[in-house]
N, C-alpha and C positions, 0 to 999 in steps of 0.2 A: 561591291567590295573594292579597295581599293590597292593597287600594286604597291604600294611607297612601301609596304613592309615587307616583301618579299623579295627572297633570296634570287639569285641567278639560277633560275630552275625551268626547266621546260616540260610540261606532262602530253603524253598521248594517248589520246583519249580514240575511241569511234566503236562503232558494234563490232558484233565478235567475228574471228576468222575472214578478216580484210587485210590480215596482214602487217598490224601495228608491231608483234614481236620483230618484226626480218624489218621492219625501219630502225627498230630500238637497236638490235643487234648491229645493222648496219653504221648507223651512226656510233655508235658505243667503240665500233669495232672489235669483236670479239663476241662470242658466245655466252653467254652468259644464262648457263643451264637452269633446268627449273629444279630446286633438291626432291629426294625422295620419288624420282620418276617413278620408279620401278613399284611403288605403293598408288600409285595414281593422284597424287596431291599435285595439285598446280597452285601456283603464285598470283594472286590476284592484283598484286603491285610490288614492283622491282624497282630501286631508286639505282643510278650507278653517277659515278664522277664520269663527265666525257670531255672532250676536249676537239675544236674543229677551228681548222683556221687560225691555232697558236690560243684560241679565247676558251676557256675554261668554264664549264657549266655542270650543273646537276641534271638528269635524264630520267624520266618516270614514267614506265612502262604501266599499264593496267588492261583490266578485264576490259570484255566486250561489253559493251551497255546492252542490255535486251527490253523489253517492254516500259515504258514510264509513264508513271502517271503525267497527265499535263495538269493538275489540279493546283494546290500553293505546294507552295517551296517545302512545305515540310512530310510532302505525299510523295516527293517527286523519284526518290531516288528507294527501291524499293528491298532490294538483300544487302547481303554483304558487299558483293562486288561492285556492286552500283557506290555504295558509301565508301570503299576504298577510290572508289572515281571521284568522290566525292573531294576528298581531304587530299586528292590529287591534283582535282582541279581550284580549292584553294589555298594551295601550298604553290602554285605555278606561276611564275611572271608573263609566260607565254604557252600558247597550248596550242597542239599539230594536231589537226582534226584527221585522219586518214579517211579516206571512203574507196572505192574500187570500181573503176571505169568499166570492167567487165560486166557489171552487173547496173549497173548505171545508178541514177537517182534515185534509191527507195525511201518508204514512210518514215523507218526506221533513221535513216539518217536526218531526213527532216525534223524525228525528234531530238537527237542527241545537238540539231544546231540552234533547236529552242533553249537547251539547258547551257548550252556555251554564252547564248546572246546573256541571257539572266545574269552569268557569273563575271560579265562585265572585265575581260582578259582582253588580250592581243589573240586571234584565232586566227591559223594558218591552215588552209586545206591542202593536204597531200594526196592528190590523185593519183593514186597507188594503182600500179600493173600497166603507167603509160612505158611500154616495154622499148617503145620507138618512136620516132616524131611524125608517122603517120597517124598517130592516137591521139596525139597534143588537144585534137579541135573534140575529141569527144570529154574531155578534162573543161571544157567552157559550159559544162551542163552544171553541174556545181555551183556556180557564180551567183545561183539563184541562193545559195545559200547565206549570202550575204556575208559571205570573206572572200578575201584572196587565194587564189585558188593554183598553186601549184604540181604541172603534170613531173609525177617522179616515178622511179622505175626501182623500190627496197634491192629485190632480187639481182640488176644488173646494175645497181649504181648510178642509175641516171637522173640525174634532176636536181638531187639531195642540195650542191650547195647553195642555192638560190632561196631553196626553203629556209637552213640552218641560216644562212647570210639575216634576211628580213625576221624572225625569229631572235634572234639574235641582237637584233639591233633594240631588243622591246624589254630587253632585262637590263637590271640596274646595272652600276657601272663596278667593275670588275675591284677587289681592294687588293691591294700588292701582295703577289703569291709567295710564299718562304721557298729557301732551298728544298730543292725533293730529299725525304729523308725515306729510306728503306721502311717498307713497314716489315718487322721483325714475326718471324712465323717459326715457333719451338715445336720440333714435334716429342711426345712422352710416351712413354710406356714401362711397360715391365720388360726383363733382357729376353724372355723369350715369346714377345710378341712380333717380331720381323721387324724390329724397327729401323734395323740398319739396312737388312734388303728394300726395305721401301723407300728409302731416302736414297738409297743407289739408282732403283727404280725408277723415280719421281728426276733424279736430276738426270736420266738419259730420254726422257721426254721429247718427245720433238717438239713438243710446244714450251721449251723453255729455254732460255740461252742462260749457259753456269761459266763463273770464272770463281774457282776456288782459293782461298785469301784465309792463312793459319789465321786464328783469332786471339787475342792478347790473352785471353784467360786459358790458366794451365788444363789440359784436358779436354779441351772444349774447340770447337773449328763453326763458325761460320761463313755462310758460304753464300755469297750473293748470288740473285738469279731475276731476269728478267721476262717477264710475260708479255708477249709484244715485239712490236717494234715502232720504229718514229714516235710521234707523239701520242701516239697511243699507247707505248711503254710504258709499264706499271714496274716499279722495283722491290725485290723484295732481299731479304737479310735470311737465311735459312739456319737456324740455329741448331747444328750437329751435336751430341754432347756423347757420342760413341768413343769405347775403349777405356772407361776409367775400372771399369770392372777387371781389364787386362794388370792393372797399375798396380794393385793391392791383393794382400796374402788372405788375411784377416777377414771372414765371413763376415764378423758384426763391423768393421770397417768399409766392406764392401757396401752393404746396406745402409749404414750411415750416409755417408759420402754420393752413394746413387743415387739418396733423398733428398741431400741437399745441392746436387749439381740439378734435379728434376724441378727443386724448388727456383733456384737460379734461374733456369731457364724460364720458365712459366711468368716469374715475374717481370722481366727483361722481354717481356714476348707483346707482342698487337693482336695473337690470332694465335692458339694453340690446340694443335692435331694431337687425341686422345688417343692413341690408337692399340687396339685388343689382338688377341689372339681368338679366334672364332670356334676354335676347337676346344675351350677350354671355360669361355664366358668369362663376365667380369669378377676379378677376385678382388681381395679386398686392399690390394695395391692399387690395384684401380681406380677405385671407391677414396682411395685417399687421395689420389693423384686429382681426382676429380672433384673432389673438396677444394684443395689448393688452387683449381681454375677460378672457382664462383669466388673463393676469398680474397683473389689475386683480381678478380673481377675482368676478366679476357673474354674476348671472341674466343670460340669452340667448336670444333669439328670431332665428332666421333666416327672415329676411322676401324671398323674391325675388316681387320688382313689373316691370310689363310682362308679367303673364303673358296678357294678350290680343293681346300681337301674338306671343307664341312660340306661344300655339294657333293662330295663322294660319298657321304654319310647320308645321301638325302634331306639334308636339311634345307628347309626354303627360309627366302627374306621375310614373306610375311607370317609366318609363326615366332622369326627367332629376333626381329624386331618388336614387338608387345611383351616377351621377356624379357629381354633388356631394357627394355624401357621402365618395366615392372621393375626391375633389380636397382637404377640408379633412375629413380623420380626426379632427383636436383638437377639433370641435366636435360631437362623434357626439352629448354629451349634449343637445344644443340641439332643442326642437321646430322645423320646419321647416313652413311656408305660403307659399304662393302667392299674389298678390293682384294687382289692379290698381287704383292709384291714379284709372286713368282712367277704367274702368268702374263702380269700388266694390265690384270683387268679392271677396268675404273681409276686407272690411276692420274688419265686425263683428264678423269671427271675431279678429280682430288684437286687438281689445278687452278681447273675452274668454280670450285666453292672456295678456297684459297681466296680468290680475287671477290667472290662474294660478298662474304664476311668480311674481308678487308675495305670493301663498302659500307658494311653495315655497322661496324664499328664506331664509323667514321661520319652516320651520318647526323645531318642538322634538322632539328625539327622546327616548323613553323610554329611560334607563338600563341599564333590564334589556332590554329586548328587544335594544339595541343590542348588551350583551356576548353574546346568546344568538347572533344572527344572527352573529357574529363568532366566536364558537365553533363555530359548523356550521362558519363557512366555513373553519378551520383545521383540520378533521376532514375534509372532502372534498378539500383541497387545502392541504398543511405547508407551515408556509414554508421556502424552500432553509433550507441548508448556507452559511457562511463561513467559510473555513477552519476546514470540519469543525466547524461550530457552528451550531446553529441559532438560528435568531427563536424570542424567545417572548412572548407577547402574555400580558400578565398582564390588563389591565383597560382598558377607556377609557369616556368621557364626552363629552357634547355641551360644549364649549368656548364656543360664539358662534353668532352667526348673520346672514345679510347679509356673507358667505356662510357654512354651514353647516361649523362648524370643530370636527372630534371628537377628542379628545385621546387616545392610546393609551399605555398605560406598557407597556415592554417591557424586556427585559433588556438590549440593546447596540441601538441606532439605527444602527448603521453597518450589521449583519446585516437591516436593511429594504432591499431591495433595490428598484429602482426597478418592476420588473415584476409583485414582491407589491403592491407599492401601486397599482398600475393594479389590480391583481385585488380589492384590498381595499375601492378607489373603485365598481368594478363592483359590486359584493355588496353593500354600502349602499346605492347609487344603487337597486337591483333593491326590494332589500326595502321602502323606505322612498317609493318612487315619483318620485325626487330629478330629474324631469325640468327641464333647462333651468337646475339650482340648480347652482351651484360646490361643491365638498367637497372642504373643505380639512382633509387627515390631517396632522396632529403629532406626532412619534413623540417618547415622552420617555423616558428612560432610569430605571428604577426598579430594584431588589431585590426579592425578593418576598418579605421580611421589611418591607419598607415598605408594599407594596402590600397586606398581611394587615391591617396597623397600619391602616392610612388604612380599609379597610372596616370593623373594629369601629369606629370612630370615629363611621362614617356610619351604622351601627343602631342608635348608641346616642343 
């Protein structure tokens, strides 16, 4: 495989429980939680924006490798997590091997640096747990591995910029960054879902710095706020739209006017907190609010608050999650939290999916891996028949992003039926980790005498 098409991206790849998350974190700087803890669902691959040394990169967390085949290349990589190592390792300009000097050289490593040799990258070893420079010389056992082998310490910080420096230097060359623009986060709901205790909540955070700024539209206050600091500050734009309900006499002007200051903001938004009343379930204000996300096409967070007084009721997460999920199907891709405005419960955690989704929004997909995962998935499952004609999927690309818009050319657009495209949503969203992100497919009509054309074009 060859680098010349890839982005400024680095993956970290090694077996499991060595410590590759507390490197990701550490270099990412910041936390970058897994959604849905509390159901036991982990993340198999987390992409984030990081930034070291002023140089700006993409960061790709993944699963532990376990068993592989050494057999051909199409035996090698065996579940899920192994193929999400997959399209990590070829989406990456550079790849940080981690292993763990505690436990020294095992087989296991020796397999995941057979599947790095194959994938013909830049491979940097991070001998992870050299806690002090008494350990340095047990970090030279490695060496057999045939990379470069750096002793670093995730937990205390040590080592990290020598690794990031030579990693660094193996990705393409950086294109001129724009001004940083706030990514814009509206939170919605109905009046008596706490929306305004949580955003009071939310901005007394310790983990957020707020300088509050009226906003030119009547009614309405946005309120910058940064997550971080130095260059690891992430900014965001927090869009308030409390007190218009104060403003007006008139019930059916109340409701008008609430509808369309909800709609304002959603549409004007990068990332928008749905947030419920938990004692009451989603009503059909909801239900619309949450139509106008998927049509508005935004990141989403579904936030139900009040959840300290439904624990008084005895209700658990995991029954009154598969109800709600049961009630609004359209938002399957949304992470889902729990919090209490009142108590402050999770409302840390609200921060940090915040920053999330403000990634995944945001993010780029590789070309090739995108037609590879698109060709599995027309190999495992054809598209129908139209009158005795099938779909056929010549090529696609990443279009846009904010939301994440991938263009397919295919033979006839009318032979995409509406249910391949749910399925073809599915299989991107899987591979790419697109939680909480909109994906927007555009099917365009080609020849495959055009679509041949336009690829010589693009290697030459």
């Amino acid at each position: 495989m060859s680098t010349s098409a890839q982005t400024r991206t680095i993956a970290i790849v090694g077996r499991p429980n060595i410590g590759k998350s507390a490197l990701f974190n550490r270099i990412v700087g910041r936390r970058v939680s897994i959604v849905h803890e509390e159901c036991g669902v982990t993340r198999d691959r987390v992409v984030c924006e990081a930034v070291w040394n002023e140089q700006y990169f993409d960061l790709i967390d993944t699963g532990g490798l376990g068993t592989m085949d050494s057999g051909s290349a199409h035996d090698i990589i065996m579940d899920s997590t192994h193929k999400q190592v997959a399209v990590a390792i070829e989406d990456a300009a550079a790849i940080i091997f981690v292993v763990d000097i505690t436990t020294g050289l095992v087989p296991m490593d020796e397999e995941v640096a057979r599947l790095l040799h194959r994938a013909n990258r830049p491979v940097f070893i991070a001998a992870n747990k050299t806690d002090t420079p008494a350990r340095d010389e047990q970090a030279l056992e490695f060496e057999k591995l045939g990379f470069p082998v750096f002793p670093v310490s995730a937990l205390h910080n040590r080592g990290i910029d020598p690794l990031l420096q030579a990693a660094l230097e193996k990705l393409p060359a950086a294109l001129p960054r724009e001004s940083s623009i706030p990514l814009r986060v509206a939170v919605v709901g109905r009046p008596n879902s706490g929306k305004s205790s949580y955003i009071n909540r939310l901005l007394n955070s310790e983990r957020v710095i707020v300088s509050e700024i009226p906003g030119t539209t009547r009614d309405s206050i946005e309120i910058p706020f940064t997550i971080g600091s130095g260059p690891h500050a992430r900014h965001y734009l927090l869009i308030d739209t409390a007190g218009i309900n104060r403003r007006t006499r008139l019930s059916g002007a109340v409701e008008h006017y609430s509808n369309l200051r909800a709609e304002e903001s959603i549409e004007s938004a990068d990332v928008v907190i749905l947030l419920m009343d938990a004692t009451e379930g989603p009503k059909l204000q909801d239900k619309k609010l949450a139509s106008k996300i998927i049509e508005a096409q935004k990141g989403c967070i579904l936030a139900v608050n009040k959840w300290d007084l439904a624990e008084e009721e005895e209700v658990t997460q995991t029954k009154y999650e598969p109800a709600l999920r049961k009630e609004m199907p359209f938002l399957d891709f949304a992470p889902l939290l729990f919090l209490s405005a009142k108590s402050g419960y999770n409302i840390r955690r609200t921060v940090e999916m915040i920053d999330y989704i403000a990634d995944q929004v945001q993010l780029k997909l590789s070309t090739g891996v995108l037609n590879r995962i698109l060709q599995d998935a027309v190999q495992k499952n054809p598209p129908p028949s139209v009158n005795g004609r099938p779909l056929k999927i010549y090529y696609a690309t990443q279009a846009g992003i904010k939301p994440v818009r991938v263009k397919l050319f295919v033979n006839n657009i009318l032979r995409a039926t509406s249910s391949y495209k749910r399925y073809l949503d599915h299989v991107i969203r899987k591979a790419f980790g697109l939680e909480g992100a909109p994906v927007d497919l555009k099917f365009v009509a080609r020849s495959r005498p055009d679509i041949e054309e336009k690829k010589r074009k693009a290697k030459k």
